[in-house]
N, C-alpha and C positions, 0 to 999 in steps of 0.2 A: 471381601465384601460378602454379604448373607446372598445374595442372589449366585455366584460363582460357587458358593459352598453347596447351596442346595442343589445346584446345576453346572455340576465343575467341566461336563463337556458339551453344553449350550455354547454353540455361536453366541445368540444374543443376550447369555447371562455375560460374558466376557468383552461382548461392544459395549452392554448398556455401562459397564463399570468401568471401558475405556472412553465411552461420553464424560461421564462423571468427573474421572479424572484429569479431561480436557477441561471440564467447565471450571474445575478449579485448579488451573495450569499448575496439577501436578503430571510433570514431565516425563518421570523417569515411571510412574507404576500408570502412565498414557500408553508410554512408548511400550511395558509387558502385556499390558492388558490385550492390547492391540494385536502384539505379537499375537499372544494366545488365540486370542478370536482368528487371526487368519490363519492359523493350522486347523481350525473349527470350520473351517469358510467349504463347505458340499455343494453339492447339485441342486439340491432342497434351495440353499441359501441364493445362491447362483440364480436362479430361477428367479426368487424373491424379488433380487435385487437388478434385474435386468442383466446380470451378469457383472455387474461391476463390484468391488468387495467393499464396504464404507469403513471398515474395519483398515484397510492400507489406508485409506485415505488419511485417517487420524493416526496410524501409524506414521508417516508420510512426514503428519506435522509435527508429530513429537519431538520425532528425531532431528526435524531442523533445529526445534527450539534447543536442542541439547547437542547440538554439533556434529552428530551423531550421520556422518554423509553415507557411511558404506548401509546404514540400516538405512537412510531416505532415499537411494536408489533403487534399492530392493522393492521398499513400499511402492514407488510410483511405477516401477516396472511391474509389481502383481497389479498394479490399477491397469495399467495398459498405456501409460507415458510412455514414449518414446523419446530419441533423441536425444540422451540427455550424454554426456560427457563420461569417459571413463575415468576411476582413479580413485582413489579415498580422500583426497579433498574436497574442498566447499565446492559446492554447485553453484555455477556462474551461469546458467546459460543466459538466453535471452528467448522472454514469454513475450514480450511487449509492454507497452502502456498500457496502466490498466487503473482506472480512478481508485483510491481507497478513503474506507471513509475513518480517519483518526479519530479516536475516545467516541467509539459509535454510541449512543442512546439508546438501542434497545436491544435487549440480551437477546442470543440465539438459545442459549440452554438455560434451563432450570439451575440456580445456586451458580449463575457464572459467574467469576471474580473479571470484571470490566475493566479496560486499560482504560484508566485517568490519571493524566498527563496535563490536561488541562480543556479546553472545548471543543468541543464537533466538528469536524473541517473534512470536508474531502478534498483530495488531493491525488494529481497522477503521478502515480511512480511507476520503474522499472524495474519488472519483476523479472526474478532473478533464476528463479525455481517455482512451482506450483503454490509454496505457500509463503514465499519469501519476496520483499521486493527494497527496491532503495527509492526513497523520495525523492521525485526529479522537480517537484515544484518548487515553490519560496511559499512554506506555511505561515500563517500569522504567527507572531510571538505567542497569544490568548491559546491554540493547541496545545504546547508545551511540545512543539517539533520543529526540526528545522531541516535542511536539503540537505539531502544525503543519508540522513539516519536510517538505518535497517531496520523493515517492519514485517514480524510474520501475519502473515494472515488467513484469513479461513476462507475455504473455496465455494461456498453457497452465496449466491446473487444476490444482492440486497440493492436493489435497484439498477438503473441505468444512465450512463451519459453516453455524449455522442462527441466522438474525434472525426471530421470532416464529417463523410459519408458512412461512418459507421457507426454502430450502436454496439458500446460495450458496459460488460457487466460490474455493477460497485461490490466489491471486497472487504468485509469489517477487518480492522486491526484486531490483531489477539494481544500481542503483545509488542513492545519497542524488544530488538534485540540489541539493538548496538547505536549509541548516540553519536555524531559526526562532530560536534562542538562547534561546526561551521556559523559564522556567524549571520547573524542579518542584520542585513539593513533598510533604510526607508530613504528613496531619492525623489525627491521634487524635479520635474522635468518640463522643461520649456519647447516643444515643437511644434512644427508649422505642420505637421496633418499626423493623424493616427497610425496611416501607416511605418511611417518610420519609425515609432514606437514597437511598433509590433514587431520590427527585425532586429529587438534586443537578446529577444530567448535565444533564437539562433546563433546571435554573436556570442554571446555568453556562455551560454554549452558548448560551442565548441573550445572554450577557450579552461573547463570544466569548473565554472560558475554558474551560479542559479538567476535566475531576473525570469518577474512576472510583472506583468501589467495590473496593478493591484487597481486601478482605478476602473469603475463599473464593476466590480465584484459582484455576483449572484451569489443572497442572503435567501436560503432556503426553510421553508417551515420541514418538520420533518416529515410530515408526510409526502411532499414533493420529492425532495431528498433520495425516499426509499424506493420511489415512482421511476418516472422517466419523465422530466420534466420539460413542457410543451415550449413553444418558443416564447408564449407570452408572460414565464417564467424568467424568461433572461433580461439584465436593465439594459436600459440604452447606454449604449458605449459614448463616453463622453467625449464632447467635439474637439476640436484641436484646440491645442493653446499648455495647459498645464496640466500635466497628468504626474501620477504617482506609480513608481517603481518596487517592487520588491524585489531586493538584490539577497545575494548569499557569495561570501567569500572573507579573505580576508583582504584588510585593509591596504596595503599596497597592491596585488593583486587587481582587485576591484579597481583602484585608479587608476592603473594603467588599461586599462579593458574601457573605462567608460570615456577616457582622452583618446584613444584607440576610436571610440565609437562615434563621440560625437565630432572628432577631426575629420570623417569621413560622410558624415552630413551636416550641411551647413546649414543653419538656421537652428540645428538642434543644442542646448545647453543643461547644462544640469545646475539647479537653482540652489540646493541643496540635498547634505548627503550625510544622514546622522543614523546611528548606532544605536538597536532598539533592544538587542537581544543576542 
């Protein structure tokens, strides 16, 4: 690029052209650019940047996107990650729960090529690595995602949700890395109180199936979305009686987990159980 040539040993001629090439998920001249800038990264820069180098950081993600594990360790260790596993395979650790928001609406960079998959949904998944995470919800079909799918993502805040007592940060997807083919489905369900609904996720995950309580869903405008939205932003959770499930698995699978589930509470039934995606 013209800015690296007039300034071939500028730190920021060689981040601004490793932004660039993030925004438009080219991977492989992310992951040099990046390089370069972090052999450029001084005391000056240091200073700049509170000490942390943003140049790893996009190094960081390149190299997920490109598989590239012995160069994403390197990145997150010059950022100052810790703990992360030794080896030259994929990075598995465990960051936690962390909402992401799939086919985000509003670009981070200038000329960014936007992952469209299909509509706006946040969703929590378990990240895997810094920029990396697997989908632990049950996405609508209208995303173009489903549980499990590998998603990288970028590490600037874009709003917030709240798991219990905590308040964590929402994550834009950059890109799907890897599709789960897992299926979904849509169950009608008959129970005599909300709670026994609610102890499906847990059956289900342990049993390494997806189920959400898809009924009461919070339909966000976007600017709540990128906020931290207040309680009177959540619907009412609807009363007992028939609610709707969103399951992921396959098809024998799923039956024996939901005969499993409702053999163990009585009153509860499933009314129907159809195949949407």
């Amino acid at each position: 690029m013209a800015l690296t040539e007039a300034a071939p040993t500028s730190f920021h001629s060689w981040f601004e052209a490793g932004l660039h090439a993030k925004a438009r998920r080219d991977w492989d001249r992310c992951r040099a650019w990046n390089s370069r800038a972090l052999e450029l990264f001084g005391d000056p820069e240091s200073e700049e940047f509170g000490g942390a180098n943003p140049a790893a950081w996009n190094l960081g993600i390149a190299a997920t996107a490109l598989g590239d594990w012995d160069t994403a360790r390197r990145a997150w260790t010059v950022y100052g990650i810790g703990g992360l596993e030794d080896g030259t395979g994929p990075i598995d650790g465990n960051f936690g729960l962390a909402p992401i928001r799939l086919n985000p609406d509003r670009p981070s960079l200038d000329l960014e090529v936007p992952a469209r998959y299909g509509d706006t949904e946040v969703v929590w998944c378990w990240r895997r690595s810094p920029a990396h995470a697997v989908v632990a919800s049950v996405p609508l079909p209208q995303s173009g995602h489903r549980f499990r799918d590998v998603i990288l993502h970028d590490g600037e805040p874009k709003g917030s949700r709240r798991t219990g007592d905590q308040e964590v940060s929402v994550f834009d997807e950059i890109v799907r890395l890897c599709e789960s083919g897992m299926p979904t489905w849509q169950a009608q369900v008959s129970a005599p109180s909300l709670a026994e609904v609610e102890t499906v996720g847990d059956f289900f995950g342990e049993r390494g199936l997806g189920a959400d309580n898809w009924s009461g869903m919070n339909i966000l405008c976007s600017d709540c979305s990128h906020g931290s939205p207040s309680a009177d932003h959540h619907n009412e959770k609807p009363s007992d009686g028939t609610m709707i499930l969103g399951l992921a698995g396959h098809e024998d699978d799923l039956a024996r987990a939901l005969e499993m589930w409702t053999a163990a509470r009585p009153g509860v039934s499933v009314l129907a159980l159809d195949l949407i995606w």
